[in-house]
N, C-alpha and C positions, 0 to 999 in steps of 0.2 A: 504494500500500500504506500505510494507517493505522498507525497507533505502539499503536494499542487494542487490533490482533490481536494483535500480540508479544506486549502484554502480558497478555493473555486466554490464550497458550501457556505464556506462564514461570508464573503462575497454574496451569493445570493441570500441568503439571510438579511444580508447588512444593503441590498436594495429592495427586497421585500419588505424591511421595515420603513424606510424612507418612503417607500410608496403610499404604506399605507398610515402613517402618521402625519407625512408633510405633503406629497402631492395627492394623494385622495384619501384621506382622509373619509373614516366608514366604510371604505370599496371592501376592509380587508376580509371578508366573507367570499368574493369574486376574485381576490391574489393568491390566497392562500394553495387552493388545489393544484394553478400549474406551477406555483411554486414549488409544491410539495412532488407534483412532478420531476420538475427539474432536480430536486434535492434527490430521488430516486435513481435517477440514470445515473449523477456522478456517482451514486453509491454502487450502483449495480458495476457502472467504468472502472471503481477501484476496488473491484473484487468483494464487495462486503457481501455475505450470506445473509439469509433472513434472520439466522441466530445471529448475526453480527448487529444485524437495526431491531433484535427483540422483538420481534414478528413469526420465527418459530412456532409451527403446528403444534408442537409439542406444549409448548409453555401457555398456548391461551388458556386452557382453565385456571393454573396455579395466578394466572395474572390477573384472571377478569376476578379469583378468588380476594386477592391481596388487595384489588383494588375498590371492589366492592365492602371491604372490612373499614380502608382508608376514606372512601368517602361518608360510609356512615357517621364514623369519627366528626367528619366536617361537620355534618349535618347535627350531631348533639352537642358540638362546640357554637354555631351559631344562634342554638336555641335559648343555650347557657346562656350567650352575650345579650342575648333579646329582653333578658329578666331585669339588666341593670340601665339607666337611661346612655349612660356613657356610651354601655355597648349598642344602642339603638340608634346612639347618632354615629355609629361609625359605618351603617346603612344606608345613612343620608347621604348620598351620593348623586350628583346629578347623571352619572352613566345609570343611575338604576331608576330615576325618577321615571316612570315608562307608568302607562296602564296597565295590567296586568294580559291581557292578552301579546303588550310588547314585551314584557318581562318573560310569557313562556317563550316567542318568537327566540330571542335572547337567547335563553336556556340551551334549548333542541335547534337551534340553529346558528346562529351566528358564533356561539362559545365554540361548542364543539367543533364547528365546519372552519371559521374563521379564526378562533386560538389554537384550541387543543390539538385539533389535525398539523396545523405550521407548526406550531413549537414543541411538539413531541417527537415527530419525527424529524423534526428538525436538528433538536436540541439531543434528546436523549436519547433517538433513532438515530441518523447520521452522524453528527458529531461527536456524540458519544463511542459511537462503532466505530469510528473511523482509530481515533485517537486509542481508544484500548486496542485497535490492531499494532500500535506506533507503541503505543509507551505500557498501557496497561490499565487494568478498569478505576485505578486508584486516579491516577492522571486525567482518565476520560472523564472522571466525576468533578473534576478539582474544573478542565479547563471548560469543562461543556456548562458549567456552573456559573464560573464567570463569564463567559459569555453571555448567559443571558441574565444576565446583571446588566450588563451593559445594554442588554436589547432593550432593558426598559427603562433607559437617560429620555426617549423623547416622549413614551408617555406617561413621565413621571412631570413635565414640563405643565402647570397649569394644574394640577394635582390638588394644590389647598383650595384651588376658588371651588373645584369639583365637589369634593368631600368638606364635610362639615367636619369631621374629627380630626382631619391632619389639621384644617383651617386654624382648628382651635389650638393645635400643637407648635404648628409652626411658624402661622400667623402670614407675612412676606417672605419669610425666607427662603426664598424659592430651591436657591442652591443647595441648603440643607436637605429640604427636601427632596430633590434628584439623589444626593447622596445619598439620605436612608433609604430611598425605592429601591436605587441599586444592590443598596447591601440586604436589604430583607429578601430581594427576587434573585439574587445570587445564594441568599442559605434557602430558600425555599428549592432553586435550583437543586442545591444538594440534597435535598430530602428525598425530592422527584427520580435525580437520578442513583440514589440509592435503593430507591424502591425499585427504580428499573433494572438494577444490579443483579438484587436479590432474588426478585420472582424471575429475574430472565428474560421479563415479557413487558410492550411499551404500554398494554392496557394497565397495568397497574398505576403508572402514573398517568398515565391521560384521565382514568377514573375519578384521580384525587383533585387531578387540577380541572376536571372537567365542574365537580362536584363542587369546589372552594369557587369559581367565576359563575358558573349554572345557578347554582342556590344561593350567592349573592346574591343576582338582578333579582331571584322572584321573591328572599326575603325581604331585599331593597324596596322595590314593588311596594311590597306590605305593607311596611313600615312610612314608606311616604304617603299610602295612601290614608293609613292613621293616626302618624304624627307630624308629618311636613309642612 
């Protein structure tokens, strides 16, 4: 495996997000798929197996297992938060302020189609493969981790006026802010791709982060509809 495919992958990754943060902004539901195309062929051009991008016949059920354990998790953590107001306004989100029939739209379509699909197999499908064919699965986690730390400097931009709970955290400081999204979506990173490590397989994290952005919008939803 060459060091050209990698970087021929972070490359489109790194105009895939441009695309869809700065010039079209919302498209990224209609970038995603030939993205996720394209991120397939360099993988298939630099030799990666299915077990290499966690797509292994073998491994779906231990994944769709692990990850179905993981989102439940999600899901009895933001029920938790829903109890106290602090954690109700960190809901308050203007990405989630939607009707409730845009919040399922959201859910079962846009998360899944437009994040989960691009940054899993992106993130912890190629990059991840690539790099543990190079260095090893300890490296593919560390670098597939920061990178997408990085992936989210441009939509961490605008951040506080978005959300009501950063607002109240960080107030202007916009720069802070970029910083911490970075550093929470880089350890969130490693979680993801340790889950993808352990079960083998990329459902297990696509579940968790399907489930953390999914049940955001429709608790969001809720929550705006009966506190906003």
């Amino acid at each position: 495996m060459r060091v050209r495919w990698l970087l021929a992958a972070v490359a489109v990754l790194g105009v895939a997000n441009y695309v869809n943060n700065v010039a079209l902004p919302g498209a990224y539901p209609w970038i995603s798929v030939p993205s996720v195309l394209v991120l397939l062929l360099l993988a298939r051009a630099a030799g990666l197996t299915a077990a290499d991008l966690g797509l292994a016949r073998a491994t779906w059920r231990r994944g769709l297992r692990w990850g179905g354990v993981a989102a439940l998790l999600v899901l009895v953590v933001y029920l938790l938060a829903l109890v106290v107001p602090a954690g109700r306004s960190a809901f308050l989100d203007q990405r989630a302020h939607l009707s409730f029939g845009g919040a399922l739209f959201a859910a079962l379509v846009s998360v899944p189609v437009g994040t989960v699909l691009l940054e899993e197999v992106g993130f912890r499908g190629v990059l991840w493969g690539m790099v543990a064919r190079l260095r090893g699965p300890v490296w593919a986690t560390v670098v597939s981790s920061v990178l997408f730390g990085v992936w989210h400097v441009l939509p961490s931009i605008g951040l506080g006026r978005r959300n009501a709970a950063v607002g109240d955290v960080y107030g202007s400081a916009t720069a802070l802010v970029t910083v911490s999204a970075v550093a929470a979506t880089a350890l969130a990173g490693v979680v993801l791709a340790v889950l993808r490590w352990r079960s083998g397989s990329l459902f297990a994290p696509a579940l968790l982060h399907w489930a953390t952005n999914g049940l955001g919008y429709v608790l969001g939803a809720a929550i705006w509809a009966l506190f906003g």
